[in-house]
NUBA-809161 format. One record per residue (C-alpha): residue number from 1; residue in one letter; x, y, z. Coordinates in steps of 0.25 Angstrom, whole numbers, plus 2048, in hexadecimal, padded with zeros to 3 digits. Example, Ala and Ser with C-alpha at 12.3 -4.5 7.8 and 13.67 -1.06 7.14 Angstrom:
BEGIN
1|A|831|7EE|81F
2|S|837|7FC|81D
This chain:
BEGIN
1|X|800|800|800
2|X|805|80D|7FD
3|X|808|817|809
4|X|801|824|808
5|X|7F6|81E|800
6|X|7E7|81B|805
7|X|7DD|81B|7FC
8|X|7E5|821|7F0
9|X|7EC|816|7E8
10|X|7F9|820|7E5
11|X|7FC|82C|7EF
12|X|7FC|838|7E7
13|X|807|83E|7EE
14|X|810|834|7EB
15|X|80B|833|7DD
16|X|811|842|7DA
17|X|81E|842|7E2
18|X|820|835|7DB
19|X|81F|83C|7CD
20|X|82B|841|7C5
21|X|824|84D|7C4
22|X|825|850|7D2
23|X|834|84E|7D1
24|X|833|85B|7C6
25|X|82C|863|7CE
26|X|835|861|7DB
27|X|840|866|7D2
28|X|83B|871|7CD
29|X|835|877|7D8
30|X|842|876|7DD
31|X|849|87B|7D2
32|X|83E|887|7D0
33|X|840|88A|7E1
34|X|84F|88D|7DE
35|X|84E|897|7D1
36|X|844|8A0|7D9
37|X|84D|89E|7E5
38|X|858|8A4|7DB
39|X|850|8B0|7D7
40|X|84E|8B4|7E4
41|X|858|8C0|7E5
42|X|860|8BD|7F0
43|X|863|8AF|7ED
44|X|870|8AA|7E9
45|X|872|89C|7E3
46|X|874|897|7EF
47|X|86C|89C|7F8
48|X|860|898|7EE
49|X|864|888|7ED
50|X|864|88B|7FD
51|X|856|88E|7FE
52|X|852|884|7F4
53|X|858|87A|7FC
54|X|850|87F|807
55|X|842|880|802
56|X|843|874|7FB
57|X|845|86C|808
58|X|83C|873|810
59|X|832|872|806
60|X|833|863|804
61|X|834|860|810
62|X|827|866|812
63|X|823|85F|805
64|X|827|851|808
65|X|829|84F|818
66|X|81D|85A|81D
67|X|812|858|817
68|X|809|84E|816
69|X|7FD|845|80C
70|X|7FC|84A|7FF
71|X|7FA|858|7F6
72|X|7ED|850|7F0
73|X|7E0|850|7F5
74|X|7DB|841|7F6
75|X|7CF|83B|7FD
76|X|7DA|833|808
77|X|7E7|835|806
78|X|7EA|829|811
79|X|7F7|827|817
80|X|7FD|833|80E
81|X|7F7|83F|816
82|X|800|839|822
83|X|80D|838|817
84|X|817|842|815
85|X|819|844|807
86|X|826|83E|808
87|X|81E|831|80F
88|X|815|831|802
89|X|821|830|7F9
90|X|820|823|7F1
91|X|817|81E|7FC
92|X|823|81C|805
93|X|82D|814|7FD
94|X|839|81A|800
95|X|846|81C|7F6
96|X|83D|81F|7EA
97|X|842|82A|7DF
98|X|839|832|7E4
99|X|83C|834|7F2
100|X|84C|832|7EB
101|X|848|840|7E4
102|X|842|847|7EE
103|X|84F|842|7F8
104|X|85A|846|7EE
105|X|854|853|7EB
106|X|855|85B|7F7
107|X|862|855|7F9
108|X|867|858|7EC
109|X|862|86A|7EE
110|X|86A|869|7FA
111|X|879|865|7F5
112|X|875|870|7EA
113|X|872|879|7F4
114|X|881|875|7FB
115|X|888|874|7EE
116|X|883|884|7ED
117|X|888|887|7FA
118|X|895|882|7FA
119|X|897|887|7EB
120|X|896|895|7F1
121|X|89F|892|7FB
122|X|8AB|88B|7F3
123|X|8A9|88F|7E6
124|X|8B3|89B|7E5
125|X|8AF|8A9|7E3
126|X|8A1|8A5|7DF
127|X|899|898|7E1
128|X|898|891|7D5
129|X|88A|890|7CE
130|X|884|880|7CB
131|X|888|879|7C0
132|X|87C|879|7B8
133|X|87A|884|7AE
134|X|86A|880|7B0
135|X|86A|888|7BE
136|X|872|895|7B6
137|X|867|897|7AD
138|X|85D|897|7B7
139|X|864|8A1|7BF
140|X|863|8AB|7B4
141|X|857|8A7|7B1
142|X|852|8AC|7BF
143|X|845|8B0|7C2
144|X|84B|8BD|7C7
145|X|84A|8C9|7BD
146|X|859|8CE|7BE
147|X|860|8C0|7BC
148|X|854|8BE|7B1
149|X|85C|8BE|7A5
150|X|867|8B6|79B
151|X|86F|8C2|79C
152|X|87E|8C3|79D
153|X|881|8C4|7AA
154|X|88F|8CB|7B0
155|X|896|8CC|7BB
156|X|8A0|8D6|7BF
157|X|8AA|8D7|7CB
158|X|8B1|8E6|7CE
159|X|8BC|8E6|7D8
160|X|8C5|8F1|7D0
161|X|8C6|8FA|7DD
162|X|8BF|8F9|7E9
163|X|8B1|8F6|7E7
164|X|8AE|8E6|7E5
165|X|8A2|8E6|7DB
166|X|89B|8DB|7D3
167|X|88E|8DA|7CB
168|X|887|8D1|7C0
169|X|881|8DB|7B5
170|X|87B|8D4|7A8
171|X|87B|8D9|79A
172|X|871|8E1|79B
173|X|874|8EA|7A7
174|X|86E|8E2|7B1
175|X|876|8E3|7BE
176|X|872|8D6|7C4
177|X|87A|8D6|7D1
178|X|884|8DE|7D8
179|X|88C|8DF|7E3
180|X|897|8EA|7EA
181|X|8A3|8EB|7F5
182|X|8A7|8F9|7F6
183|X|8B5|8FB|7FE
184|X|8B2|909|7FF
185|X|8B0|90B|811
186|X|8BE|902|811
187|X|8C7|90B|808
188|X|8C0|918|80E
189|X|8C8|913|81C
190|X|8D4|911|814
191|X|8D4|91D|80C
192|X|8D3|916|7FD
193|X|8D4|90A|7F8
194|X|8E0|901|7FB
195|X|8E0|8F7|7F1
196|X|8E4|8E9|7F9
197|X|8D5|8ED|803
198|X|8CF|8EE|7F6
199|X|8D4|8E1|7F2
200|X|8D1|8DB|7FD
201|X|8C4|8DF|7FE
202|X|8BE|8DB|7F1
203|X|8C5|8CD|7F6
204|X|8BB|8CE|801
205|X|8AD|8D0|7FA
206|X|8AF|8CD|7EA
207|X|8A9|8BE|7EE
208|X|89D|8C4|7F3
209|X|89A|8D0|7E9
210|X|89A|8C6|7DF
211|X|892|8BD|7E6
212|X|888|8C8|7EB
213|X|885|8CC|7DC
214|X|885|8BF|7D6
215|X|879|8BD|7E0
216|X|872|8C9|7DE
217|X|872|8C4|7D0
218|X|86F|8B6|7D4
219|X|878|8AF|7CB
220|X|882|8A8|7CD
221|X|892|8AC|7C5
222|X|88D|8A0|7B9
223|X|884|8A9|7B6
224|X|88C|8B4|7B0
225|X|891|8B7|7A1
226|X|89E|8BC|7A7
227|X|8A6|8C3|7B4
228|X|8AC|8D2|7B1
229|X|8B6|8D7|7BB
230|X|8BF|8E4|7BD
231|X|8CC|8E0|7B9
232|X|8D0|8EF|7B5
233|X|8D4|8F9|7BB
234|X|8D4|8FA|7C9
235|X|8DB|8F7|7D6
236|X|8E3|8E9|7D2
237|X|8E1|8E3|7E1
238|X|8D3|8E6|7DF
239|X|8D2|8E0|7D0
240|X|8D8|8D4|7D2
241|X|8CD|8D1|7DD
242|X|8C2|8D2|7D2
243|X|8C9|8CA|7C9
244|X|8CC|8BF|7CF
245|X|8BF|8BD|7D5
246|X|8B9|8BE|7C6
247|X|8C4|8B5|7C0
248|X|8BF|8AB|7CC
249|X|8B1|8AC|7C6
250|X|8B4|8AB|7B8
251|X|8BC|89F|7B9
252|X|8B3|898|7C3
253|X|8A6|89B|7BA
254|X|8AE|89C|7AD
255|X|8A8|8A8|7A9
256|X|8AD|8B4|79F
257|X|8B6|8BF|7A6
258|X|8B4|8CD|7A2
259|X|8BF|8D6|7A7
260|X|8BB|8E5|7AB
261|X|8C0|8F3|7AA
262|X|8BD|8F9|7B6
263|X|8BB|907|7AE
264|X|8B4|900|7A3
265|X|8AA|8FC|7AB
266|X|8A8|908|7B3
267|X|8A6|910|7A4
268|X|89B|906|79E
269|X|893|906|7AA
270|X|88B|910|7A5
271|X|886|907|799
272|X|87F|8FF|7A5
273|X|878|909|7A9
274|X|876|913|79F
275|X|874|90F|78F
276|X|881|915|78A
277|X|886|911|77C
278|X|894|911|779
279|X|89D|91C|777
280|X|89C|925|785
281|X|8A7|92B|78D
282|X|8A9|928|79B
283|X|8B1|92C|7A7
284|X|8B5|924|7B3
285|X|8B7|92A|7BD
286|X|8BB|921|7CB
287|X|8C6|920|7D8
288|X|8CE|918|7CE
289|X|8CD|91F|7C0
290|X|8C9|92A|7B8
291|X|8C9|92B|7A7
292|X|8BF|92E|79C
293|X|8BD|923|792
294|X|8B3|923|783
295|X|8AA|916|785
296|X|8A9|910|778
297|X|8A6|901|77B
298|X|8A7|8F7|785
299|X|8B7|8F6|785
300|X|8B8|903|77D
301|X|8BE|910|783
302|X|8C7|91B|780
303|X|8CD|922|78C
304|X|8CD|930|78C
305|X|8D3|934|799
306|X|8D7|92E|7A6
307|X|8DC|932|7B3
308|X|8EC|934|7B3
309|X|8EB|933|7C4
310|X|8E3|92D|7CD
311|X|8D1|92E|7CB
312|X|8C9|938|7CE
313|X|8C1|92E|7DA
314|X|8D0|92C|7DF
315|X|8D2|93A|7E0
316|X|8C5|93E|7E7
317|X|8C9|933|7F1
318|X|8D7|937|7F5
319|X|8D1|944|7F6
320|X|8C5|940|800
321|X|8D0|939|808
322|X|8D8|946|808
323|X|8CC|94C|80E
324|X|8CA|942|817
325|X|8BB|940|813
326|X|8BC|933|81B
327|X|8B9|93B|827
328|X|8B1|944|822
329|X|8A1|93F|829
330|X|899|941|819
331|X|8A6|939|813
332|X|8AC|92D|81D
333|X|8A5|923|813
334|X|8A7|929|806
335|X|8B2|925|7FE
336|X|8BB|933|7FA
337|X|8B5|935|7EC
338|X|8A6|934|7F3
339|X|8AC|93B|7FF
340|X|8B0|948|7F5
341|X|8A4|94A|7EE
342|X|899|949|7FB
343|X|8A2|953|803
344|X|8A5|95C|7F6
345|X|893|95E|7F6
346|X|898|969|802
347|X|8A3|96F|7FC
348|X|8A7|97A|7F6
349|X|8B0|976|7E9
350|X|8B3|986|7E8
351|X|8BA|987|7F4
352|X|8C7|980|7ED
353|X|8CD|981|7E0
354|X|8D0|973|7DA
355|X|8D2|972|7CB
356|X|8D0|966|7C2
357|X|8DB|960|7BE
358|X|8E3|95F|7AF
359|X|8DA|96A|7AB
360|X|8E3|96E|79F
361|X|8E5|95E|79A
362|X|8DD|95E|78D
363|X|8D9|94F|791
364|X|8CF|944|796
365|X|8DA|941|7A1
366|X|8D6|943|7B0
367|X|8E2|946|7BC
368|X|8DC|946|7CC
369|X|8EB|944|7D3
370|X|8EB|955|7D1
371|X|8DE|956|7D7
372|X|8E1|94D|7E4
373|X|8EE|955|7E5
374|X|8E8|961|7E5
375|X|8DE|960|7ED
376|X|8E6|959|7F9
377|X|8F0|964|7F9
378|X|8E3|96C|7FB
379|X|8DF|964|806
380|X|8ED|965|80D
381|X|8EC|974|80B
382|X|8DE|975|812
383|X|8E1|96A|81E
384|X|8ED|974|821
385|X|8E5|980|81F
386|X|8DA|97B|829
387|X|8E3|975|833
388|X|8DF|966|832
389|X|8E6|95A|830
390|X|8E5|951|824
391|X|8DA|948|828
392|X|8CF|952|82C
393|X|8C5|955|824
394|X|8C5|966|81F
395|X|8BB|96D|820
396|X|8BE|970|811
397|X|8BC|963|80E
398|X|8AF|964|806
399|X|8B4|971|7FC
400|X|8C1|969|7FA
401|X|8B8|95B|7F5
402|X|8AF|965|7EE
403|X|8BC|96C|7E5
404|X|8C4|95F|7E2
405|X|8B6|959|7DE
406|X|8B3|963|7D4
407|X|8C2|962|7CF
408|X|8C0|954|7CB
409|X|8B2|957|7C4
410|X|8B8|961|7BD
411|X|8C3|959|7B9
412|X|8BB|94C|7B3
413|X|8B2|955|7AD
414|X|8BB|95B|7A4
415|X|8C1|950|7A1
416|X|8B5|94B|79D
417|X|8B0|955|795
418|X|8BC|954|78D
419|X|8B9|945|78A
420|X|8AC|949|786
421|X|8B1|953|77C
422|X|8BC|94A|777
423|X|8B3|93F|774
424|X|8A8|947|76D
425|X|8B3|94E|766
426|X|8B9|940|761
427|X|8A9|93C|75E
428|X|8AD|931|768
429|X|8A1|935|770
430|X|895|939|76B
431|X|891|949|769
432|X|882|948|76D
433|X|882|93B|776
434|X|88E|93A|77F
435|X|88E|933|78C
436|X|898|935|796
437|X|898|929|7A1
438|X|89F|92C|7AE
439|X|8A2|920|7B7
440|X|8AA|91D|7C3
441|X|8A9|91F|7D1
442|X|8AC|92D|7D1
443|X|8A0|930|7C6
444|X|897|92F|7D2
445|X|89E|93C|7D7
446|X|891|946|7D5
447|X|897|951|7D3
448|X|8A2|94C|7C8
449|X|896|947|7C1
450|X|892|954|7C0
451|X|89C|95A|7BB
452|X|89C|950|7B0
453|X|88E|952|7AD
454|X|892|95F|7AA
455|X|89C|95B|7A0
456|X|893|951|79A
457|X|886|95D|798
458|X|891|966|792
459|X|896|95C|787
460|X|888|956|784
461|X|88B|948|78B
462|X|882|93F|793
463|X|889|93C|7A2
464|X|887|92E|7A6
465|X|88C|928|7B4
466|X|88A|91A|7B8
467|X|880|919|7C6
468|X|88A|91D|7D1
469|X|88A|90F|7D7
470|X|88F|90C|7CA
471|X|89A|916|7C8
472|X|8A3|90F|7D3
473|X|8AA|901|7D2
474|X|89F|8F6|7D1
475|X|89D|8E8|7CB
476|X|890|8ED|7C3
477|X|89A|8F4|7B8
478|X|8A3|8E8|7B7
479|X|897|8DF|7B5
480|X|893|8E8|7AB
481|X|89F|8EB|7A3
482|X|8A0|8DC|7A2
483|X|892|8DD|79A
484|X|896|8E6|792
485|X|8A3|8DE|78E
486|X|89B|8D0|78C
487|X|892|8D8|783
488|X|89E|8DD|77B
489|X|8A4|8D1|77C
490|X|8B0|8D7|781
491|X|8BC|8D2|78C
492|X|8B4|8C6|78F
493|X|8BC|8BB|794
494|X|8BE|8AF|796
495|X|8CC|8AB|798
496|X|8D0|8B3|7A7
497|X|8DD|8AD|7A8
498|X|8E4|8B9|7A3
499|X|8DB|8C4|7AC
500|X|8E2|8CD|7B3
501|X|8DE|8DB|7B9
502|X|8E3|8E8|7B6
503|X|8E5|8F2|7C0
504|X|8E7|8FE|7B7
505|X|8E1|8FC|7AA
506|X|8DD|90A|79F
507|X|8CF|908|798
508|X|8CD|90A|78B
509|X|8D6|910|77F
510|X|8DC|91E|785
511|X|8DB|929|77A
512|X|8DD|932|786
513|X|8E9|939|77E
514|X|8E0|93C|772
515|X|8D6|943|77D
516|X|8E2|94B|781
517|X|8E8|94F|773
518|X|8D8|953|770
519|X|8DA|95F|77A
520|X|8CB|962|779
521|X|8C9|96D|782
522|X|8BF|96C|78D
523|X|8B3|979|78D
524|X|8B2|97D|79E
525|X|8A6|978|7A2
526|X|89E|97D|7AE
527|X|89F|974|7B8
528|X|894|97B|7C2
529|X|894|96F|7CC
């Protein structure tokens, strides 16, 4: 006699757990309970075969061992409305396929959901993703809108200085995840940036800004069409950090390298946020470089004019340490460039006379060492004249952030100005719908942008900047660089072994000595600031 079963030939509980169909269903359902698990925002990989795991076993535990009889209405269910549905199973013979399948399964998501967890944990620099390409296309195929796409995906890591940045970005603009360690609060204390802190640093949190993005994305490094890093210019302790956590990734998940300029990056920014067609002048302007470049592609730039001396962010922050702008209550956080322009809102840039520099060089090229020397000697002079020592704050502090300030607008201005005229005069620009793109940490200066708006309304030009969390070192321009260079098909690789980074490296073909043979004259503009 068969258990379970009264008046009913066959139990129809067992008749369905018995059926092939129901060994579909189970797995779907399992399978359909992990992708929506994926698409839930805050889920890694991990984390979602975790709480598949979960509800799986607390659901069939529930299913199999809780409750009791059958889902079917019958006139007597008998002896089943007393059995578990495990009970019911086969009508109690054991060590049938069944109760096999429903064994090995549960027992099967768990080593899956251990192999996840000790892949993350030993797997190097990022755990690997499984081996079957199946679970890939799912995962961009995820139910959630921003990984809804067959898009090229990017990633790209910047550690050229002291900010460790990284972001995915696809190929059409999309920033899909980001993630950013700023050093600034520890090189404040130290008064700039020493090189092997910075290093170390990056060392520190590169692992987990990686793996913060590629979770806010939620996919995993299998998943992207290449890896794009900084490996020029910039602070070589700090490079080689980037690079060799890249170079781990590309050889781990064979995957296309794209090498970055730093300044390349920073100048086709603006094509992520703005529609700008090819050609366009652009000046970067940072802590670390200065020059004026003609866009005309991707990998295509003709330098106008560079710093012969240090960058105008360098100079702003020796200056605020000069001043001591670390002590001063509106200023301790700032760093010196941010420091100079909040304290020069209260000062009177009249009060001193403090003239641009290389005012009668007929070219594109920018000079800041005169400007610092200048204005410390001014410092010394007024510390003395006051009767403080050098450390305390004077009470000229604001008129002399104010003047050396306006000196440095005035200066990047011109200078501009004549790029504009050169390229216009060369028909390397166009007359009626020229864009000028400034970029760079120190393009978020307010007032320097003004001064360049100026120039850019006088010579029939459209200013664009970059959104100012965009304007300093992130992994968003690096990401999108590499975009625009797998488009073009340009400086994708996929043999490493000769990479190497490149402390100091000039961008683009320097016609800087045609600029200066030009002599094009600059008219005086206005600059009422």
């Amino acid at each position: 006699m068969n258990v379970g079963v009264a008046h009913s030939e066959v139990n129809p509980n067992t008749r369905v757990m018995n059926s092939r169909g129901m060994w579909l269903t189970y797995a779907l359902g399992v399978g359909l309970l992990h992708i929506v698990l994926l698409s839930i925002p805050f889920c890694s990989v991990p984390v979602a075969w975790t709480l598949t795991n979960i509800i799986h076993n607390l659901g069939m535990y529930v299913f199999l061992h809780a409750v009791k009889g059958t889902p079917f209405e019958t006139p007597d269910q008998g002896r089943a409305r007393l059995l578990t549905h495990w009970e019911q199973l086969d009508y109690g013979v054991q060590f049938t396929s069944s109760r096999k399948f429903f064994t090995i399964s549960p027992i099967i998501l768990i080593c899956r959901v251990t192999n996840m967890l000790m892949l993350r944990r030993t797997a190097g620099a990022i755990p690997k993703p499984p081996k079957s390409k199946v679970y890939g296309f799912l995962r961009r195929f995820s139910v959630h809108p921003r990984t809804l796409s067959c898009h090229k995906l990017v990633l790209g890591i910047e550690t050229s200085c002291d900010d460790t940045g990284a972001a995915v970005v696809d190929e059409t603009g999309n920033v899909l995840g980001e993630a950013l360690h700023s050093q600034t609060q520890v090189h404040l204390k130290t008064g700039g940036i020493v090189p092997p802190v910075a290093q170390q640093l990056h060392r520190e949190n590169i692992q987990r800004i990686v793996e913060e993005t590629l979770s806010a994305c939620r996919i995993t490094p299998s998943d992207l069409s290449a890896i794009a890093t900084t490996i020029k210019p910039g602070l070589a302790l700090s490079l080689g950090v980037g690079l060799s956590f890249s170079l781990q990734l590309v050889n781990q998940f064979k995957k296309p390298f794209i090498p970055i300029h730093h300044m390349e990056a920073h100048a086709l920014t603006i094509r992520l946020t703005n529609k700008v067609e090819f050609p366009f002048l652009v000046l970067l302007i940072s802590g670390g470089h200065c020059l004026l470049a003609l866009v005309q592609g991707v990998s295509d730039f003709l330098l106008l004019g560079k710093s012969l001396d240090i960058a105008p962010g360098d100079m702003l922050d020796k200056v605020a340490r000069r001043l001591s702008l670390i002590k001063h209550p509106e200023c301790s956080t700032m760093s010196g460039g941010k420091a100079i322009e909040q304290l020069a809102k209260d000062g009177n840039r009249f009060h001193f006379t403090i003239n641009p520099p290389m005012q009668n060089a007929k070219n594109c090229d920018f000079s800041f060492t005169g400007l610092q020397h200048i204005t410390d000697k001014l410092i010394t002079h007024k510390e003395k004249e006051e009767g403080i020592e050098k450390g305390q704050i004077l009470s000229s502090a604001a008129d002399i952030a104010a003047a050396v300030q306006h000196a440095t607008a005035c200066h990047l201005a011109k200078r501009t100005h004549r790029a504009i005229l050169f390229c216009k005069q060369k028909n390397l620009l166009s007359p009626a719908n020229a864009v000028l793109v400034v970029s760079g940490g120190v393009a978020s200066n307010l007032y320097i942008r003004k001064a360049l708006e100026i120039v850019a309304n006088a010579t029939q030009c459209t200013l664009l900047c970059p959104p100012p969390r965009l304007c300093t070192d992130n992994g968003i321009m690096i990401a999108w660089n590499g975009i625009e260079r797998l488009r073009a098909g340009l400086g994708v690789l996929h043999d490493v072994e000769d990479i190497r980074y490149e402390p100091k490296c000039p961008l683009g073909v320097d016609i800087s000595r045609e600029v200066a043979e030009a002599a094009i004259k600059v008219p005086r503009l206005k600059m009422a600031l």
